[in-house]
MIKE-753018 format. One line per field, with one value per residue (C-alpha): residue in one letter; x, y, z. Coordinates in nm, 2 decimals, always signed. Example, Ala and Ser with C-alpha at 12.3 -4.5 7.8 and 13.67 -1.06 7.14 Angstrom:
<sites>
code = (A,S)
px = (+1.23,+1.37)
py = (-0.45,-0.11)
pz = (+0.78,+0.71)
</sites>
This chain:
<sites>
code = (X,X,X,X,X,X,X,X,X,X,X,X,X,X,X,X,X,X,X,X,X,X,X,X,X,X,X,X,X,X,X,X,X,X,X,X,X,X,X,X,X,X,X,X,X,X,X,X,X,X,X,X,X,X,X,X,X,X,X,X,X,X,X,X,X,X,X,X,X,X,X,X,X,X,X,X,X,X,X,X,X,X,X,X,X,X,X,X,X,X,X,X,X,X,X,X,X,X,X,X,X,X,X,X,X,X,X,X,X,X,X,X,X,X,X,X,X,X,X,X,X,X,X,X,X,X,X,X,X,X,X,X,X,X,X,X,X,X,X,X,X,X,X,X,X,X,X,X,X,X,X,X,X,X,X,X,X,X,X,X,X,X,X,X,X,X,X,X,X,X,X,X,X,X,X,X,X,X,X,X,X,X,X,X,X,X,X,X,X,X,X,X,X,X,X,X,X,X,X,X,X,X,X,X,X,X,X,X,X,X,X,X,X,X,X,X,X,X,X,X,X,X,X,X,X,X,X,X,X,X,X,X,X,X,X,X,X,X,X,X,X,X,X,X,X,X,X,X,X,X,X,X,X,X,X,X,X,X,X,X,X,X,X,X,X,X,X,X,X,X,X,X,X,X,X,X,X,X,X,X,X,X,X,X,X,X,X,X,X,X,X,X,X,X,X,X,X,X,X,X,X,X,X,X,X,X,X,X,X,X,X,X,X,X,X,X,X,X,X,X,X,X,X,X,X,X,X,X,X,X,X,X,X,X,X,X,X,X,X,X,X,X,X,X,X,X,X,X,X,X,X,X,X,X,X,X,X,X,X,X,X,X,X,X,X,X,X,X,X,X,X,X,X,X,X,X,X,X,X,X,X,X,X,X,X,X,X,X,X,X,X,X,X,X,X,X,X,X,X,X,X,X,X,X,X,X,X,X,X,X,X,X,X,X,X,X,X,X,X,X,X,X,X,X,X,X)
px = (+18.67,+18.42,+18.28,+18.22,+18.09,+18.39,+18.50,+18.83,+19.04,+19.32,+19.61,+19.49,+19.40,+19.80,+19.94,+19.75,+19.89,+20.20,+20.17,+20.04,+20.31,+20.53,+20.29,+20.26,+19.99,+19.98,+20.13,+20.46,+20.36,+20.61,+20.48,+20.58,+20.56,+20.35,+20.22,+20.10,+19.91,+19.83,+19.47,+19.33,+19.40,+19.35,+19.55,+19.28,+19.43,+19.81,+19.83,+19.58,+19.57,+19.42,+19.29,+19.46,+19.47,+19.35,+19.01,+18.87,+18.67,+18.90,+18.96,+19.33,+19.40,+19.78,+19.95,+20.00,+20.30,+20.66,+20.74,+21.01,+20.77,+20.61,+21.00,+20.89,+20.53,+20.47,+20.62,+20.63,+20.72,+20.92,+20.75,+21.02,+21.05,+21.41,+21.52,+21.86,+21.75,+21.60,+21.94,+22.06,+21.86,+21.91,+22.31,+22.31,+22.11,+22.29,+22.65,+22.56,+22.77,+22.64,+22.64,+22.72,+23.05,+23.16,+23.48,+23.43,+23.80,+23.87,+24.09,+23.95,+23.61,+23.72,+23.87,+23.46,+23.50,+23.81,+23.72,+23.71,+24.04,+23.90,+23.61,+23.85,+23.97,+24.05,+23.84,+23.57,+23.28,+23.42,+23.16,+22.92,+23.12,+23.21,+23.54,+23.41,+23.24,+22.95,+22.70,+22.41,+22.58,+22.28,+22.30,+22.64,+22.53,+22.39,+22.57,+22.56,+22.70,+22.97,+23.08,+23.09,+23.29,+23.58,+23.59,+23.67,+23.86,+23.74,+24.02,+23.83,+23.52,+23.47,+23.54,+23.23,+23.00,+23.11,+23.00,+22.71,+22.58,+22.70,+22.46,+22.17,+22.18,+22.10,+22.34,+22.60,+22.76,+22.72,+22.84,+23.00,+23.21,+23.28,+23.40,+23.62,+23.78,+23.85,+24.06,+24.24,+24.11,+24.03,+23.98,+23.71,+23.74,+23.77,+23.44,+23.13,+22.96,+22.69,+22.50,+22.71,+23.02,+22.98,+22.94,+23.20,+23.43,+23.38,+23.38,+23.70,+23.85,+23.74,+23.35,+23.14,+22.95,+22.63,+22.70,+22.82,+22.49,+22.29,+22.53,+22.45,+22.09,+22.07,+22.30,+22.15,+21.77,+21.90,+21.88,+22.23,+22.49,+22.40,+22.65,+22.73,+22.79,+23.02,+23.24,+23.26,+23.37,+23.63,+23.74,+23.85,+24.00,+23.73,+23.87,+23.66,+23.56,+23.39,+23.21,+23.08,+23.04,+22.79,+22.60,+22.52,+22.34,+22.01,+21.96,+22.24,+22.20,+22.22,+22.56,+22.39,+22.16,+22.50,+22.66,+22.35,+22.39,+22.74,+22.78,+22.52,+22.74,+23.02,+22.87,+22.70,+23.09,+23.24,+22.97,+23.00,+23.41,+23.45,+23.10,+22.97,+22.75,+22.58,+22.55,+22.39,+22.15,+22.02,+22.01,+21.80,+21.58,+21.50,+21.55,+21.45,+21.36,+21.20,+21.48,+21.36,+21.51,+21.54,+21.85,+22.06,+22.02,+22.31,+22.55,+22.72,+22.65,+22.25,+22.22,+22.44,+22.24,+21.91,+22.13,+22.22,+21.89,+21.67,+21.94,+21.92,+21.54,+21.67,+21.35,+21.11,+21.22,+20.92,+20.92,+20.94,+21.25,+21.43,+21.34,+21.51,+21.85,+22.00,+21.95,+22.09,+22.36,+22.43,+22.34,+22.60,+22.81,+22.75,+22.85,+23.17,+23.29,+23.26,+22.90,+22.65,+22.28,+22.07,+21.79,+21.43,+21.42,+21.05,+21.20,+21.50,+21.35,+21.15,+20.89,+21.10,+21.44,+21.78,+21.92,+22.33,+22.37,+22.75,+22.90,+22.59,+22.26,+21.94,+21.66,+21.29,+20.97,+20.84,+21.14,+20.99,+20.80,+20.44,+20.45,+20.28,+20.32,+20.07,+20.11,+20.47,+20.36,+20.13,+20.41,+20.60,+20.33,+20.25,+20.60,+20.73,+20.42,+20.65,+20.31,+20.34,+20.31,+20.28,+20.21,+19.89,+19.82,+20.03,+19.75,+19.48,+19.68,+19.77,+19.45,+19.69,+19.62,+19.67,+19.91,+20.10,+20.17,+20.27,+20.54,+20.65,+20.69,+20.91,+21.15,+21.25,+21.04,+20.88,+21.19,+21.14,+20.80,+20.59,+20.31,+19.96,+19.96,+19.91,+20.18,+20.23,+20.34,+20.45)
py = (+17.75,+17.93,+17.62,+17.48,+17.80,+17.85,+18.16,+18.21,+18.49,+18.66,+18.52,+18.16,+18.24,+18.36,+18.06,+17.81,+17.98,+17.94,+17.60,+17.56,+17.68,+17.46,+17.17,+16.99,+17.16,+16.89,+16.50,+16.53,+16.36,+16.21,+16.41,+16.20,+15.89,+15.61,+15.28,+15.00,+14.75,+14.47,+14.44,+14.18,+14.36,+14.71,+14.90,+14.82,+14.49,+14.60,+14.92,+15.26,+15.49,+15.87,+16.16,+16.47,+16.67,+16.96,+16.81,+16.49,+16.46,+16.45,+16.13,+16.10,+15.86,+15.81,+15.51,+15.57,+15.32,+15.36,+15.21,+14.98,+14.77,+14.74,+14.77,+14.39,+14.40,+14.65,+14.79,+15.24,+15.39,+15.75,+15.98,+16.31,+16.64,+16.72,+17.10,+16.99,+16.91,+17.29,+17.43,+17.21,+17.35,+17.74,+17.69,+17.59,+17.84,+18.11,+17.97,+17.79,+17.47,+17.19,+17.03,+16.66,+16.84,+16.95,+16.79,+16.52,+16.59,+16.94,+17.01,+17.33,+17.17,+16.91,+17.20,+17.29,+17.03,+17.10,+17.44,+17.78,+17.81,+17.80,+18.05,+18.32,+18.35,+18.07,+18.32,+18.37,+18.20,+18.32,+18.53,+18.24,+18.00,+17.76,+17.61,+17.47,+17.56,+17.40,+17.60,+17.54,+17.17,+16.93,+16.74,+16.90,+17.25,+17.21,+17.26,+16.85,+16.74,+17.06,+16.86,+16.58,+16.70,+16.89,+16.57,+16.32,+16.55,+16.36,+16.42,+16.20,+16.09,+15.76,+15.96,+16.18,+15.83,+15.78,+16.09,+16.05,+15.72,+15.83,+16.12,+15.89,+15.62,+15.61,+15.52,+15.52,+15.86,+15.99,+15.79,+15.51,+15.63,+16.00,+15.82,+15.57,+15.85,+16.11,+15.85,+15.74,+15.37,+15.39,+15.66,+15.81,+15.58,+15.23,+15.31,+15.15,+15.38,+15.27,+14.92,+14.79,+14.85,+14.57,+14.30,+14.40,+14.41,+14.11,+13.94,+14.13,+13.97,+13.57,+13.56,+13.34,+13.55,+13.49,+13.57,+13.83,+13.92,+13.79,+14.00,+14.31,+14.28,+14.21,+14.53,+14.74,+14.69,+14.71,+14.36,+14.35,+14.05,+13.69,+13.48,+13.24,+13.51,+13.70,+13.37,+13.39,+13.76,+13.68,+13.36,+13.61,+13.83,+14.09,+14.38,+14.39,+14.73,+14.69,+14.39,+14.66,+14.92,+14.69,+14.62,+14.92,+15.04,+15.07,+15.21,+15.21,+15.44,+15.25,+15.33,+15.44,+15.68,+15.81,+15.83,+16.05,+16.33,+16.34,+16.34,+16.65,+16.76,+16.79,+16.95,+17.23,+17.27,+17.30,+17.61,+17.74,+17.77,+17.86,+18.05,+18.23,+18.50,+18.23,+17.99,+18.20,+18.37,+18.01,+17.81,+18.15,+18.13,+17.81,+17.77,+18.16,+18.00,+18.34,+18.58,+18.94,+19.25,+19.44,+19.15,+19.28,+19.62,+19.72,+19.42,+19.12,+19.29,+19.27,+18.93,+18.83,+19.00,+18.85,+18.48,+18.54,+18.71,+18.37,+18.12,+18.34,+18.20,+17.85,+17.67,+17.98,+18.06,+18.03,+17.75,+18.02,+18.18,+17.86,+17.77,+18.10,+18.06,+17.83,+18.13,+18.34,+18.17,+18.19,+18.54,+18.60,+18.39,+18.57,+18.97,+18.82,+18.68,+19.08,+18.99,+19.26,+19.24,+19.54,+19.68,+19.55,+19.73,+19.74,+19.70,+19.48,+19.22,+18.90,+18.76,+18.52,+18.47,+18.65,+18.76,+18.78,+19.13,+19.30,+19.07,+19.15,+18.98,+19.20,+19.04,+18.99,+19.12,+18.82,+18.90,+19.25,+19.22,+19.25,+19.09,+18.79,+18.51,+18.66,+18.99,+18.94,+18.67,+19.04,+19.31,+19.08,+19.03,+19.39,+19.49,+19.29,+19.44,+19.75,+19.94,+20.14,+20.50,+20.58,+20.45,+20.53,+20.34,+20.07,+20.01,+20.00,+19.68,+19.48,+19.56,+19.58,+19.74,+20.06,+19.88,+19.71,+20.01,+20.22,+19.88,+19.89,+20.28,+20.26,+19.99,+20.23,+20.03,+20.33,+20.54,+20.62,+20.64,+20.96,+20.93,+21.00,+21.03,+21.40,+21.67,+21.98,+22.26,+22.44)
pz = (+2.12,+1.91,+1.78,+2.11,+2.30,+2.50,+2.64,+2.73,+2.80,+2.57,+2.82,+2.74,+2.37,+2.37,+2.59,+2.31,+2.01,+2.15,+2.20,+1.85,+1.75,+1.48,+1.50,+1.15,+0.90,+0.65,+0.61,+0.35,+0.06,-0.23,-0.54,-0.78,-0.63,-0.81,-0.64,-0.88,-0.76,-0.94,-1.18,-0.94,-0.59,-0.45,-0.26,+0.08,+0.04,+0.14,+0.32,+0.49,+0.25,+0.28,+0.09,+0.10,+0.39,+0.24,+0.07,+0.28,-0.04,-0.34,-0.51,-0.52,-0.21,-0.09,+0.06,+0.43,+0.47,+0.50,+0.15,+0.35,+0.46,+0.10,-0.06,-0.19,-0.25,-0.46,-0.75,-0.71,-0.99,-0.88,-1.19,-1.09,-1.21,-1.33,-1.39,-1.53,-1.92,-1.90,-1.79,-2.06,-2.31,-2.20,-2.16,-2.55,-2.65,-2.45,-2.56,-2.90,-2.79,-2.71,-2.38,-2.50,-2.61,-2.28,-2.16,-1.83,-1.73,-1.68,-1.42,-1.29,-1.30,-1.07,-0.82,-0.77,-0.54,-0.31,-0.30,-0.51,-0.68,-0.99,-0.97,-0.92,-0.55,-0.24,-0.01,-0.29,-0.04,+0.31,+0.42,+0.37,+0.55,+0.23,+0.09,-0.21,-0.56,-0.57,-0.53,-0.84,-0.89,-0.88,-0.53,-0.40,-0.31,+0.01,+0.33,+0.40,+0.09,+0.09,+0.43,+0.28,+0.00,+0.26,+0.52,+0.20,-0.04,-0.35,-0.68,-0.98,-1.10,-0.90,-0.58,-0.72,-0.78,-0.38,-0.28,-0.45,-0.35,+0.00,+0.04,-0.09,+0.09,+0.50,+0.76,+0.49,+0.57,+0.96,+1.22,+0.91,+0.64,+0.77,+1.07,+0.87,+0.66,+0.95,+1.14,+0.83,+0.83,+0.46,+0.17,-0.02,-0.27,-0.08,+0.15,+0.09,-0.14,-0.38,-0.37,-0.69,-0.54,-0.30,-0.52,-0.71,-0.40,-0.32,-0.62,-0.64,-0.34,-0.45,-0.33,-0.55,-0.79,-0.66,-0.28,-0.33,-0.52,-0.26,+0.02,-0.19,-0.17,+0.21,+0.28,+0.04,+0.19,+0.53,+0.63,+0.80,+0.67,+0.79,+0.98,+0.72,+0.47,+0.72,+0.74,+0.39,+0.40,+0.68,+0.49,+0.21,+0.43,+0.36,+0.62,+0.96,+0.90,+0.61,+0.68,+0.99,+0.80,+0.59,+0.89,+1.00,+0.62,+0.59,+0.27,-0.05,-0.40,-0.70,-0.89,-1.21,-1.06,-0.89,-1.21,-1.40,-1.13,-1.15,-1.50,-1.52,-1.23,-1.44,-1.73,-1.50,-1.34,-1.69,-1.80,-1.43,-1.47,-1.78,-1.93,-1.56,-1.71,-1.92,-1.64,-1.42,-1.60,-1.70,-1.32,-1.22,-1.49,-1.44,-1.06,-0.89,-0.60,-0.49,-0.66,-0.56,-0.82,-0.49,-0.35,-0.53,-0.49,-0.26,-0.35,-0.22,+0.08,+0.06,-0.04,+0.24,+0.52,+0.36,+0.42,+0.77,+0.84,+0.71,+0.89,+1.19,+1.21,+1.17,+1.21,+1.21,+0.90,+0.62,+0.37,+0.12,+0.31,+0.35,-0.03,-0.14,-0.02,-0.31,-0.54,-0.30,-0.26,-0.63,-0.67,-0.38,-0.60,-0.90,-0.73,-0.63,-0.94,-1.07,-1.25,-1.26,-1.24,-1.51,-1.36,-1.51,-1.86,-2.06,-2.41,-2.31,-2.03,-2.02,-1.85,-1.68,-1.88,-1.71,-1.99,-2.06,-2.20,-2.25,-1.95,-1.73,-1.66,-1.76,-1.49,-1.60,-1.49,-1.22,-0.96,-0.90,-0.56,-0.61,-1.02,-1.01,-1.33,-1.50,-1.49,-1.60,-1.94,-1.97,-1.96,-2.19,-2.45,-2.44,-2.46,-2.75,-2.97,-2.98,-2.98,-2.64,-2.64,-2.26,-1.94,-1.96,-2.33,-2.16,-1.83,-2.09,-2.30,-2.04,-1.79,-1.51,-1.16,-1.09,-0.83,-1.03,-1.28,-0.95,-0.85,-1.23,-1.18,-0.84,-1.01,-1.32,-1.57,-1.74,-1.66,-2.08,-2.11,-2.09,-1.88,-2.15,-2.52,-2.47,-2.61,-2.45,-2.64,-2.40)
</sites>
């Protein structure tokens, strides 16, 4: 309004604020996701691209297609990031064993995922509504895939690969298999899972080798299953609800990719059963996801009140907010398994590590409120000089703000620390 010379009043400044309310700030855009086009085209010749909403004049452009419609055109290369080697690497340097040596057939790792026996107590997750143990396990902690994991009740490692490729694919799950296992037509294990398994079904049940290649392909991409090649389904007495279910896939995960989360699945289960302390100080040092020191202050308790209090927004809830309640989660996890969080310590923390100390976790400097990155690498730096005499000698190393000494204060960090180099005599 001010740019056009407008004048309105602060009723109908209020009533379009509300209205602007949850519209969409920015377009989502795939992070790691790469579109090669080949040296004798550009990418004008195939699709509308734009710059990023944020800087109309940057140089990066993005594809502004649905890449279904460019599925065989183009070749995208999906450049991820993947926290899992990091936990990997902390695990074995917080246990000394080696993660290639944990077992893939440990009974009370495969419990995580019928509920939470094997942490400790049946009721161990009540409060927070869950019957499993999988919170922290990559791509089976959320509250879909936990569902999942109750409705189909999954007892080996193929079961796993199902639920996998089911929670990856579209119109695999809701409204298909769910429905097909609640009303007892078919198992877990005999649904239509991942894109491999359909070939191999059929060519199972006497389908030449390359129809049932070329049946594959057409479910997995969404295109449905042609007449003729239902004929030759029926003609093998493929069941009718499969040949259904196939139709009504639009998108299927590839076995293998299914197998690499489960298998780093299982490892994650076996530390999470059997080494806790070790586990959990390592998916919070790599994964805070906006741990605060002050959550876990007064206990399960707290943590569960910050829960209910973020899903109590649902969709009002910040990104940040929603982005913090894995780690939550976790940390809720974590009190009632009897694990104890040490408060921040100035000779014993880290910058960022949670550290396992006598069957507790010591926390780091960056989950104190108000201690940025930096200021954290700072404290740390400073600190491991073993050159501090006071708080005051300590502002003058690390340059910090007269802020962040008074934060560092509040949360017991100088609790042994006089406050100037001066000594009274008195």
């Amino acid at each position: 309004m001010d740019d056009h010379q407008v004048n309105i009043n602060k009723a109908e400044i209020s009533r379009l604020v509300k209205m602007c309310t949850g519209v969409k700030r920015t377009t989502g855009q795939h992070p790691g996701g790469i579109v090669v086009v080949p040296k004798e085209y550009e990418i004008y010749d195939f699709c509308p691209v734009q710059h990023p909403a944020d800087d109309v004049n940057s140089n990066i452009v993005t594809t502004h297609f649905t890449f279904e419609y460019l599925h065989d055109t183009l070749l995208k290369l999906d450049e991820l990031g993947h926290d899992v080697p990091t936990k990997y690497k902390m695990l074995e340097e917080y246990t000394n064993t080696s993660v290639l040596d944990v077992p893939m057939n440990d009974k009370d790792v495969y419990e995580l995922f019928l509920s939470t026996k094997s942490l400790g107590d049946e009721n161990l997750l009540k409060d927070l509504k869950c019957e499993v143990g999988t919170f922290g396990l990559p791509e089976m902690g959320t509250k879909f895939v936990q569902q999942m994991l109750v409705d189909s009740k999954p007892k080996n490692f193929a079961d796993l690969l199902q639920i996998s490729g089911l929670s990856h694919g579209t119109d695999v799950w809701l409204g298909n298999a769910q429905d097909l296992i609640k009303n007892g037509t078919c198992t877990i294990s005999e649904v239509v899972g991942t894109r491999d398994s359909i070939m191999l079904y059929l060519i199972y049940h006497g389908l030449e080798k390359g129809t049932a290649f070329k049946i594959m392909e057409d479910v997995r991409k969404g295109r449905g299953v042609k007449p003729e090649y239902e004929a030759a389904m029926k003609e093998k007495n493929i069941p009718d609800w499969y040949i259904a279910s196939c139709k009504k896939i639009k998108y299927m995960f590839p076995k293998a990719h299914a197998a690499a989360y489960v298998i780093s699945t299982i490892r994650l289960g076996w530390y999470k059963v059997h080494r806790p302390l070790e586990f959990y100080a390592a998916f919070l040092s790599v994964a805070p996801g906006g741990f605060e020191s002050s959550m876990v202050a007064n206990g399960k308790r707290g943590v569960l009140n910050r829960i209910n209090e973020i899903e109590a927004k649902g969709n009002d809830a910040s990104k940040k907010e929603k982005d913090m309640i894995p780690a939550l989660q976790l940390t809720y996890e974590c009190l009632a398994r009897g694990i104890e969080f040490l408060p921040v310590d100035l000779m014993k923390s880290e910058a960022f590590k949670f550290l396992p100390e006598n069957g507790k976790i010591r926390m780091p400097f960056s989950p104190i409120a108000g201690i940025g990155e930096n200021a954290a690498e700072k404290i740390a730096e400073v600190k491991n000089s073993n050159d501090v005499c006071s708080i005051e000698d300590f502002q003058q190393k690390t340059q910090l703000s007269k802020t962040v000494i008074k934060i560092l204060e509040e949360n017991g960090v100088f609790a042994n620390l006089s406050r100037t180099n001066q000594l009274s005599i008195f």
